[in-house]
MARMI-988657 format. One record per atom (N, C-alpha, C, O): residue number from 1; chain; atom name; x, y, z. Coordinates in Angstrom, 3 decimals. Example, Ala and Ser with C-alpha at 12.3 -4.5 7.8 and 13.67 -1.06 7.14 Angstrom:
<rs>
R num cadena atomo        u        v        w
R   1      A     N   13.190   -5.690    7.800
R   1      A    CA   12.300   -4.500    7.800
R   1      A     C   13.200   -3.300    7.800
R   1      A     O   14.236   -3.319    8.465
R   2      A     N   12.850   -2.250    7.080
R   2      A    CA   13.670   -1.060    7.140
R   2      A     C   12.900    0.030    7.870
R   2      A     O   13.409    1.138    8.039
</rs>
This chain:
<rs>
R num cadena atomo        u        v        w
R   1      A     N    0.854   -1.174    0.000
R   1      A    CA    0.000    0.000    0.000
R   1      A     C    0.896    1.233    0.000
R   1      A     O    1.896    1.166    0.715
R   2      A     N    0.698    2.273   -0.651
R   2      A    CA    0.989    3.235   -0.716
R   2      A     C    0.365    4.496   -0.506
R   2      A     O   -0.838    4.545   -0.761
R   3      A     N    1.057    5.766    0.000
R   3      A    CA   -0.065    6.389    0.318
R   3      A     C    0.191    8.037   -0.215
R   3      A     O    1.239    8.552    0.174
R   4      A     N   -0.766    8.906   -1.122
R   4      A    CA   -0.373   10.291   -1.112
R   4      A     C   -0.945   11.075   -0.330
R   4      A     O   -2.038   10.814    0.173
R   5      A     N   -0.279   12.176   -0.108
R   5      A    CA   -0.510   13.359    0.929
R   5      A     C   -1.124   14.811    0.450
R   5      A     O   -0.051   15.402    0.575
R   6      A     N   -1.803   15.590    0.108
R   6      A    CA   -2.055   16.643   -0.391
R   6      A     C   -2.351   17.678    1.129
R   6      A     O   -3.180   17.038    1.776
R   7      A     N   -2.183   18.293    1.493
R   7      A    CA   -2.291   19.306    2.877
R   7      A     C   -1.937   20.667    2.638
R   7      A     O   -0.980   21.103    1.998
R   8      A     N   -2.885   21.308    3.269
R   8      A    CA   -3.298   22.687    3.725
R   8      A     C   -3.534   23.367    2.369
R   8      A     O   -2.824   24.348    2.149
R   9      A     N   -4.322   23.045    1.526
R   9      A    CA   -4.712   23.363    0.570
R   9      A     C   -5.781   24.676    1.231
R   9      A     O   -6.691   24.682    2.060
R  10      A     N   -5.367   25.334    0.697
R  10      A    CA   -6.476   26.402    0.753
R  10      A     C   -7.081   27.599    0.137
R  10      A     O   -6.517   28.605   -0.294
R  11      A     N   -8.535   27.255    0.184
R  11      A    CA   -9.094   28.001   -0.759
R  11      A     C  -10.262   28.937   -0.179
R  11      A     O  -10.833   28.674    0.879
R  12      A     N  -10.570   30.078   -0.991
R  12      A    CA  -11.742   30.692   -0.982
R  12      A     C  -12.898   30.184   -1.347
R  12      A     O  -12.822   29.495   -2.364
R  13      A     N  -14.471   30.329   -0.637
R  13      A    CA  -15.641   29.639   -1.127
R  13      A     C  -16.641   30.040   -0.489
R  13      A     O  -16.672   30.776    0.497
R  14      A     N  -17.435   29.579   -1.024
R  14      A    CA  -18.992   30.335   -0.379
R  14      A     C  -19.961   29.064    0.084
R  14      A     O  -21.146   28.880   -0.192
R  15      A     N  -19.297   28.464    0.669
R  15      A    CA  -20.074   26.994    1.320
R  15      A     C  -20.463   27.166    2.281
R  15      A     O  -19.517   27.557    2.964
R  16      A     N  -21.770   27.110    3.141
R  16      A    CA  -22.184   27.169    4.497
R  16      A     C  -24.037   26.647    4.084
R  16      A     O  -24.651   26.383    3.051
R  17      A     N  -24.407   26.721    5.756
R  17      A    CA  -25.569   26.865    5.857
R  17      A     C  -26.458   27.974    5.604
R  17      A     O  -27.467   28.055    4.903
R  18      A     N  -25.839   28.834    6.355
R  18      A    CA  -26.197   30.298    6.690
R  18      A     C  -25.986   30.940    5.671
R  18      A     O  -25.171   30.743    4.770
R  19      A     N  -27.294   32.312    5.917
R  19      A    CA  -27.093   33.081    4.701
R  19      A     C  -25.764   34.096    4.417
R  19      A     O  -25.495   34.395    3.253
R  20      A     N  -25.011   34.571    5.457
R  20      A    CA  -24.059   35.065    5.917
R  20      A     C  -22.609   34.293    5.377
R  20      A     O  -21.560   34.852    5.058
R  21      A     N  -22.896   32.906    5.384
R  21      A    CA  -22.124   31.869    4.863
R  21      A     C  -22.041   32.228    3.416
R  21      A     O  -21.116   32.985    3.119
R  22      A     N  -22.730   31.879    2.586
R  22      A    CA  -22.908   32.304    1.373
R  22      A     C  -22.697   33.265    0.805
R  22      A     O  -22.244   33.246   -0.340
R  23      A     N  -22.995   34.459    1.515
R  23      A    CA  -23.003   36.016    0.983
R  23      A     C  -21.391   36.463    1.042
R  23      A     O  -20.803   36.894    0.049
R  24      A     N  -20.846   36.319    2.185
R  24      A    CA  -19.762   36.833    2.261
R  24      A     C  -18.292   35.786    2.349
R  24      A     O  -17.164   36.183    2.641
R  25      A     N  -18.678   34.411    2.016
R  25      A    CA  -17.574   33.700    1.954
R  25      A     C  -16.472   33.270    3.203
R  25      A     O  -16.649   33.587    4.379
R  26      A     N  -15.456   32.588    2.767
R  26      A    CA  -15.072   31.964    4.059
R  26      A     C  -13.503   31.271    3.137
R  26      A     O  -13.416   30.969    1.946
R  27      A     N  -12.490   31.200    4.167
R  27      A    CA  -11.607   30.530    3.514
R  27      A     C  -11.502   29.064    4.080
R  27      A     O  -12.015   28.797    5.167
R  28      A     N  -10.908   28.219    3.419
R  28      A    CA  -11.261   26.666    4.054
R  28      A     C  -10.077   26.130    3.730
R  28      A     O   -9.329   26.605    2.874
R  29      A     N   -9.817   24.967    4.495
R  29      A    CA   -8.255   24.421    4.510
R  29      A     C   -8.792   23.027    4.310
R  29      A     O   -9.758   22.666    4.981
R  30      A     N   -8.167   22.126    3.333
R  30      A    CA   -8.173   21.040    2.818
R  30      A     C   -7.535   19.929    3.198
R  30      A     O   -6.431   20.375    3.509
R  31      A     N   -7.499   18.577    3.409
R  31      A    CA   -6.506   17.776    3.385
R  31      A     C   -6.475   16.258    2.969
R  31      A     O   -6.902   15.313    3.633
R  32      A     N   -5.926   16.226    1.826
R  32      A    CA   -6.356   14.557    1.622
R  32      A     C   -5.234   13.508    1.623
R  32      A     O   -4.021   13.715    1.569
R  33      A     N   -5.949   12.235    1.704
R  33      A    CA   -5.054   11.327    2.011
R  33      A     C   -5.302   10.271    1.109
R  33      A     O   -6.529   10.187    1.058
R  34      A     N   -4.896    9.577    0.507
R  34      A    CA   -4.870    8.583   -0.670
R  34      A     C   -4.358    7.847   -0.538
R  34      A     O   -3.177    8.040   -0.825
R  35      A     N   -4.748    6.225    0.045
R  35      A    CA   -4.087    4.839   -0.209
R  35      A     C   -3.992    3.985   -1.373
R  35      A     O   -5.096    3.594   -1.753
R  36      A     N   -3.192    3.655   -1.925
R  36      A    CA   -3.485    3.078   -3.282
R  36      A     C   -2.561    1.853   -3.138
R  36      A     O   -1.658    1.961   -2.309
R  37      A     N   -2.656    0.775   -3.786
R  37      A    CA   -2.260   -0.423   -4.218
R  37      A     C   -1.286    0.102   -5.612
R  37      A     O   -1.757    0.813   -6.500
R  38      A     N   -0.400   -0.209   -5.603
R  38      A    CA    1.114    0.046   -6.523
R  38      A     C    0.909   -1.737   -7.264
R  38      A     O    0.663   -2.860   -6.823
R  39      A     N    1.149   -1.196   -8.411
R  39      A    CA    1.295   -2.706   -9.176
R  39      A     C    3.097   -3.512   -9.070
R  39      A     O    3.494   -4.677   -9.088
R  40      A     N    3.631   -2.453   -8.984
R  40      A    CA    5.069   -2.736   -8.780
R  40      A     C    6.052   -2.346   -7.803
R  40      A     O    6.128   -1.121   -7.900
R  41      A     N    6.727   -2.689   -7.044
R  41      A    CA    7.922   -1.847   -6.378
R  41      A     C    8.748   -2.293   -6.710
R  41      A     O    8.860   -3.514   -6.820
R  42      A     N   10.063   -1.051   -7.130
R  42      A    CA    9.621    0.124   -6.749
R  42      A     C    8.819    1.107   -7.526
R  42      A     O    8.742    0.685   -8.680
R  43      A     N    8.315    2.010   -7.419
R  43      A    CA    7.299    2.846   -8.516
R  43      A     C    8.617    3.729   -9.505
R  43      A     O    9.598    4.291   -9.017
R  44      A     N    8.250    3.626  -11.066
R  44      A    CA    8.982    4.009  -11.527
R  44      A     C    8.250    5.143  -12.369
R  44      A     O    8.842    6.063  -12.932
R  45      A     N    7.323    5.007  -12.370
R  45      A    CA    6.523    5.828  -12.970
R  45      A     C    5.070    5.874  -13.111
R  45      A     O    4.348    4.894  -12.932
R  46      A     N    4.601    7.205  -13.483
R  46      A    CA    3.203    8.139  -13.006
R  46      A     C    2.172    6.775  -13.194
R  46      A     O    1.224    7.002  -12.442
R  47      A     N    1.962    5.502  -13.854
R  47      A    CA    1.358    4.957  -14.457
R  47      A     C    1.072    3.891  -13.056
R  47      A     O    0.153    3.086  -12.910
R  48      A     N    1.944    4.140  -12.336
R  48      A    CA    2.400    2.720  -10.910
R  48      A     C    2.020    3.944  -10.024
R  48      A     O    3.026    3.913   -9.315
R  49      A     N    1.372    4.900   -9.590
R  49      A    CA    0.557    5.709   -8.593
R  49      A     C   -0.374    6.344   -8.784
R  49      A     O   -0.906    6.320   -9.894
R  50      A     N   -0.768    6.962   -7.963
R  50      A    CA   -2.089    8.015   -8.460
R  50      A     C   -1.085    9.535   -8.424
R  50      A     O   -0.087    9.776   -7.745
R  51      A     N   -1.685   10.251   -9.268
R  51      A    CA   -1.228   11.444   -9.818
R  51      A     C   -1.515   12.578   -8.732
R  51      A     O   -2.724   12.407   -8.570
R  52      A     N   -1.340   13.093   -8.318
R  52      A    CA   -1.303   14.018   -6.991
R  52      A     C   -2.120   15.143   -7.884
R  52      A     O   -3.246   15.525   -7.566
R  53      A     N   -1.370   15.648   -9.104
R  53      A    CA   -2.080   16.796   -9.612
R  53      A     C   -3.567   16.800   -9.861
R  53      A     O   -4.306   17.766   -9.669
R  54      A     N   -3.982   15.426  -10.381
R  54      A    CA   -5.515   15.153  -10.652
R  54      A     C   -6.296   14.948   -9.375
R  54      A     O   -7.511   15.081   -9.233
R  55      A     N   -5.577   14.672   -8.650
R  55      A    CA   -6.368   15.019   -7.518
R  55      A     C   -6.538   16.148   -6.687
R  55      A     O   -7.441   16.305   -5.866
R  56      A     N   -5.610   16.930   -6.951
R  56      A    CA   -5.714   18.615   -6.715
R  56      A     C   -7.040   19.066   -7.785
R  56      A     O   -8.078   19.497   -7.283
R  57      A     N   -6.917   18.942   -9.108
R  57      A    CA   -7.845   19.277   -9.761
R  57      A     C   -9.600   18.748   -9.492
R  57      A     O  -10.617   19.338   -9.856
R  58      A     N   -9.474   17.423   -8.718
R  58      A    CA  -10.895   17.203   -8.281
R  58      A     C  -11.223   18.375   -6.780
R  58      A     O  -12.102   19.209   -6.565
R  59      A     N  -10.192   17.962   -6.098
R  59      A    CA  -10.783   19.236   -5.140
R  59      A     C  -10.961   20.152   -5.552
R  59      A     O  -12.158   20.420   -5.660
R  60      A     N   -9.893   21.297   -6.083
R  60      A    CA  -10.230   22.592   -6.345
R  60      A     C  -11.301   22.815   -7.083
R  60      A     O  -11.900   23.889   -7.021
R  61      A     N  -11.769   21.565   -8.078
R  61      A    CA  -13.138   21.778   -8.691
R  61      A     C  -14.584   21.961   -7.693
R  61      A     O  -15.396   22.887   -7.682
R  62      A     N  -14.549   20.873   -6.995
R  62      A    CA  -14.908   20.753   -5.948
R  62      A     C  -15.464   22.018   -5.272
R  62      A     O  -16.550   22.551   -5.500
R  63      A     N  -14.437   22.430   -4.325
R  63      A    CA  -14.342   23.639   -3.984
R  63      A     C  -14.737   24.738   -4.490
R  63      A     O  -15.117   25.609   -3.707
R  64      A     N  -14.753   24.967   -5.747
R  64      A    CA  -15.263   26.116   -6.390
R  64      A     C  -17.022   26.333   -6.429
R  64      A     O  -17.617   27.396   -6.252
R  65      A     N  -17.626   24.973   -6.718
R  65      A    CA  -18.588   25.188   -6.444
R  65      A     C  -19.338   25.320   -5.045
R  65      A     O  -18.950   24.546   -4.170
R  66      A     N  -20.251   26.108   -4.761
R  66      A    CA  -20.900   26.690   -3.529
R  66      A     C  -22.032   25.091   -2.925
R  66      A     O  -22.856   24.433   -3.560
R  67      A     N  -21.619   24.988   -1.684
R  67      A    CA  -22.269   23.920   -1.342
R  67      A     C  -22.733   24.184    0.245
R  67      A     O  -22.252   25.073    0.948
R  68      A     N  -23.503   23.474    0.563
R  68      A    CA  -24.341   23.985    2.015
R  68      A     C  -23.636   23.430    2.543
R  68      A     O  -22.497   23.832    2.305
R  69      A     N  -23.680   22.597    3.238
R  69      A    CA  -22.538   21.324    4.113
R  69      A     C  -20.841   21.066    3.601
R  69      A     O  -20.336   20.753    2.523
R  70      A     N  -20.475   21.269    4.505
R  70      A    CA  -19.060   20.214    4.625
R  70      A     C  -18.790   19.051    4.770
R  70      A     O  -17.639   18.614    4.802
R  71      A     N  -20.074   18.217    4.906
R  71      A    CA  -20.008   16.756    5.043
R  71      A     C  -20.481   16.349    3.567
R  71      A     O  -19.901   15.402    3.038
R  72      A     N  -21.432   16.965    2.920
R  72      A    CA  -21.495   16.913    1.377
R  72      A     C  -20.347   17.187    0.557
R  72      A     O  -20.226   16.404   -0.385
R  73      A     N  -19.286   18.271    0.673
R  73      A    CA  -18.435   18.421    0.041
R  73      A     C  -17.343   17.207    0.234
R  73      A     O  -16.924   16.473   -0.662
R  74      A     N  -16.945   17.177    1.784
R  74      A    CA  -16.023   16.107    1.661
R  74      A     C  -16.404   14.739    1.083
R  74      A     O  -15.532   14.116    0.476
R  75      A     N  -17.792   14.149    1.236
R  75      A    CA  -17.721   13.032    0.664
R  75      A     C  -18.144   12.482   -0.912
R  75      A     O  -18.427   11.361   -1.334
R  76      A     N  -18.045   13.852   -1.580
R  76      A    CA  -18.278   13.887   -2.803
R  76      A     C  -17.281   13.925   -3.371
R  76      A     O  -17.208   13.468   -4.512
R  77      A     N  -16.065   14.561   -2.658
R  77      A    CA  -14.549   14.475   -3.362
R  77      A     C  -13.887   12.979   -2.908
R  77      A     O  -13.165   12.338   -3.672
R  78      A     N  -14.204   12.583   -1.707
R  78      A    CA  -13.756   11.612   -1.624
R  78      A     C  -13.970   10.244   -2.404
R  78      A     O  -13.168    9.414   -2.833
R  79      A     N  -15.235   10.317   -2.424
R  79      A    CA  -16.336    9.471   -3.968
R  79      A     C  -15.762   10.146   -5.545
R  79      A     O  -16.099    9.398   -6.463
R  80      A     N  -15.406   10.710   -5.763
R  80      A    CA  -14.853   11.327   -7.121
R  80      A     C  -13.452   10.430   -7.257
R  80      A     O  -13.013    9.746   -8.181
R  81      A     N  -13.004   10.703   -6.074
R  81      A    CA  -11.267   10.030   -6.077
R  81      A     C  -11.536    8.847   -6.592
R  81      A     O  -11.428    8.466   -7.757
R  82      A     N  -12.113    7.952   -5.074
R  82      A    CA  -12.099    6.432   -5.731
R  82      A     C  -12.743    6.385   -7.092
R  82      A     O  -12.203    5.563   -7.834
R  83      A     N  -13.599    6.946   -7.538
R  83      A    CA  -14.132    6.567   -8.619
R  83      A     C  -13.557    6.951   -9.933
R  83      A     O  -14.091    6.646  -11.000
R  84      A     N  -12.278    7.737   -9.815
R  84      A    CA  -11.418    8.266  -10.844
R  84      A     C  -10.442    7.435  -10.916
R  84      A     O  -10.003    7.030  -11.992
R  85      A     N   -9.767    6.912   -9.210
R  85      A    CA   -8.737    6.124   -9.396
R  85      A     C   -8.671    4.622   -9.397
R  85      A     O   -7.973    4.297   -8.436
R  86      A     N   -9.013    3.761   -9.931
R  86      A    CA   -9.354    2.588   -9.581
R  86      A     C   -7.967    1.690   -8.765
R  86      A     O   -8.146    0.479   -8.637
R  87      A     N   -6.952    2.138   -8.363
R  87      A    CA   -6.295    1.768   -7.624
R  87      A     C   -6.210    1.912   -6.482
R  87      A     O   -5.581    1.161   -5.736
R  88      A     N   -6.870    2.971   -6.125
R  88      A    CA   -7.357    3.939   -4.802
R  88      A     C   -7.944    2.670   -3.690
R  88      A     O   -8.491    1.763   -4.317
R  89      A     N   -7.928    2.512   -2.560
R  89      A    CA   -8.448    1.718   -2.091
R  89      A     C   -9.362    2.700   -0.587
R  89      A     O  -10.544    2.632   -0.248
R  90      A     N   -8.435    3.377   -0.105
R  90      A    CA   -9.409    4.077    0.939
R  90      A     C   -8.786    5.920    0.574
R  90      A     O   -7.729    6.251    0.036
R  91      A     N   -9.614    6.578    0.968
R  91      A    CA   -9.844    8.231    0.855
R  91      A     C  -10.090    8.534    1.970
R  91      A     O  -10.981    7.872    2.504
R  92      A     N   -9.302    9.849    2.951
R  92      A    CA   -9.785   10.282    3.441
R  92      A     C   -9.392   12.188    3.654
R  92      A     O   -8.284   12.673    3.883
R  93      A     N  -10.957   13.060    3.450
R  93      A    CA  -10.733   14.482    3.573
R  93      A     C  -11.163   14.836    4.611
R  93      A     O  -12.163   14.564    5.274
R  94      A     N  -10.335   15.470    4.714
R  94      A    CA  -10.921   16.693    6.043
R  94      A     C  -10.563   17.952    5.327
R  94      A     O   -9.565   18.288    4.689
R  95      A     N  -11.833   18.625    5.669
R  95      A    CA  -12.141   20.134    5.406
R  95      A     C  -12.476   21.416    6.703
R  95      A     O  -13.641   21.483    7.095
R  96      A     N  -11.655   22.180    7.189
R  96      A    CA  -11.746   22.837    7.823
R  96      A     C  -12.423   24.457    7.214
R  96      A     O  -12.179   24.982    6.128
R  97      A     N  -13.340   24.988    8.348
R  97      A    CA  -13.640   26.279    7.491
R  97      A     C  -12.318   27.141    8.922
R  97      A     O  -12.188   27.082   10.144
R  98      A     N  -11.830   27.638    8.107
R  98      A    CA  -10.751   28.687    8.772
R  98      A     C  -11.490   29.929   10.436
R  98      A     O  -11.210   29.956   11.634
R  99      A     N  -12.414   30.690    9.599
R  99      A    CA  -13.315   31.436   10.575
R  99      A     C  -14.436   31.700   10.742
R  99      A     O  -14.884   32.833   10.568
R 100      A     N  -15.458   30.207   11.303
R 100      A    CA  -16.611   29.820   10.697
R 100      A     C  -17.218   31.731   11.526
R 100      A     O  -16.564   32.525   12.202
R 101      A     N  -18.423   31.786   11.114
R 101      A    CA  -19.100   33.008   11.572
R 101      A     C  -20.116   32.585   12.971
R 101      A     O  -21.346   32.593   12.987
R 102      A     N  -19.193   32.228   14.095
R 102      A    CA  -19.773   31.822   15.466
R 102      A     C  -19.324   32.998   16.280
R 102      A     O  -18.124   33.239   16.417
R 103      A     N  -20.373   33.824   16.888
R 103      A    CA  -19.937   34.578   17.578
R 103      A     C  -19.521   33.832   18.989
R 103      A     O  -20.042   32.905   19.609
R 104      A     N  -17.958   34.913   19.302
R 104      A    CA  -17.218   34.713   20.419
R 104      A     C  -16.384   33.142   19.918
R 104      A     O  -15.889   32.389   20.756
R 105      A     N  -16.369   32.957   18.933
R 105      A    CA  -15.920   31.547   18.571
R 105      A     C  -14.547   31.730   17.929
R 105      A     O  -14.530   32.027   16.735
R 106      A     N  -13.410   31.588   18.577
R 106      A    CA  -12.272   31.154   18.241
R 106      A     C  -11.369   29.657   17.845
R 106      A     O  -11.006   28.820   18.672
R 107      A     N  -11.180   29.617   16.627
R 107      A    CA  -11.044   28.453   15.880
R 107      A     C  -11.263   27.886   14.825
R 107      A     O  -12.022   28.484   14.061
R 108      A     N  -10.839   26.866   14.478
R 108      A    CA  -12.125   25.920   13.175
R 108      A     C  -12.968   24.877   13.724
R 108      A     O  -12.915   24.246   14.780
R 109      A     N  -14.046   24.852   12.380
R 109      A    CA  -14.634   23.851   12.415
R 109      A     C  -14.381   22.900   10.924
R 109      A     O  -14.275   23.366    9.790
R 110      A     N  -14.340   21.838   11.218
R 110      A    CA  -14.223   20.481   10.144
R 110      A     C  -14.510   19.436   10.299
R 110      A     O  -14.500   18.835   11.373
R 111      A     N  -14.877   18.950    9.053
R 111      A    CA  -15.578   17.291    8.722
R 111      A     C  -14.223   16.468    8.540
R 111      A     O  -13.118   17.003    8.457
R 112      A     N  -14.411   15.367    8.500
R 112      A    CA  -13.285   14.360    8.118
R 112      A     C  -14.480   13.290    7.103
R 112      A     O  -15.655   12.997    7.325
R 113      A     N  -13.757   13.001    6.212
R 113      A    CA  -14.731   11.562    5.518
R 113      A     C  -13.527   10.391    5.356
R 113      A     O  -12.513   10.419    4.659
R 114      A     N  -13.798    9.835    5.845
R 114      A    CA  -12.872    8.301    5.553
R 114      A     C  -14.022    7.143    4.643
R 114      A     O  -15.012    6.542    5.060
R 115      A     N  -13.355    7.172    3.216
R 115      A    CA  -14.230    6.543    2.101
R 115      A     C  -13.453    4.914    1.781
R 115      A     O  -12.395    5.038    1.165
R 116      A     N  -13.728    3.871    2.018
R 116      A    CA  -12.946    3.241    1.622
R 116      A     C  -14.000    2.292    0.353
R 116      A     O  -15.212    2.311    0.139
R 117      A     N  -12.650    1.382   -0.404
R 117      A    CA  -13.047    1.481   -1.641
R 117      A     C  -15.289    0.602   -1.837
R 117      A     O  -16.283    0.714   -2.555
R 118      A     N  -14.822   -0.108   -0.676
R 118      A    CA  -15.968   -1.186   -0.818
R 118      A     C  -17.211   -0.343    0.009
R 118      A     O  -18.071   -0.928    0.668
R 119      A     N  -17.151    0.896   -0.126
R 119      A    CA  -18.264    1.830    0.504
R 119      A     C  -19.002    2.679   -0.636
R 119      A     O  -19.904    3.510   -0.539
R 120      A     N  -18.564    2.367   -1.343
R 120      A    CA  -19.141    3.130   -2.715
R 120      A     C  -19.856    1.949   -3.845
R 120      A     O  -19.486    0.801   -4.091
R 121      A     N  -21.168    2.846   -4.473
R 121      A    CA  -21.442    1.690   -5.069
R 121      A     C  -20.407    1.335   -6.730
R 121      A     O  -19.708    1.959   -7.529
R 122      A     N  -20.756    0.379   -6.573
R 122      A    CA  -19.546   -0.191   -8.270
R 122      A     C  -20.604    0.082   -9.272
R 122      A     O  -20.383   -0.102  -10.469
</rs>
């Protein structure tokens, strides 16, 4: 098993519940994790892993569009992965919103989704 790392990705977005959420946006911090099955060791090339960049490109797609929940977003990217990578065996994102709009509230809030491959339908 092998595993890629993508972290602290972060982006601008207009994802929330609230109307306040939506209107005025929020920055959010990303992080994924990718187990995959390698056909060979050692890996010699892009064809023997999953591609780190295409999976930047599913999040940031992701991300761009405006979504109510953070538990919808993460497990829609995480379902995109496996279903892009068929070597992929488990996914897991966590999405933090940087400065959710809680008054007196110092901190983040974030989802985690742990997707593994036999949780999705085929």
């Amino acid at each position: 098993m092998l595993t890629i790392e993508l972290t602290r990705l972060v982006f601008n977005g207009y994802h929330g519940f609230y109307e306040e959420e939506k209107a005025l946006g929020g920055t959010f911090e990303v992080n994924a994790v990718v187990q995959h099955t390698v056909p060979t060791i050692p890996v010699r090339q892009i064809q023997g892993t999953i591609d780190y960049t295409l999976v930047f490109e599913i999040i940031k797609n992701k991300m761009e569009k405006p979504t109510q929940l953070l538990e919808t977003l993460a497990t829609t990217i995480a379902q995109e992965i496996l279903e892009t990578f068929l070597m992929a065996q488990q996914v897991s994102i966590n999405i933090k919103k940087i400065n959710p709009p809680i008054i007196a509230f110092r901190g983040t809030v974030g989802v985690t989704c742990v997707l593994n491959r036999g949780d999705i339908a085929q």
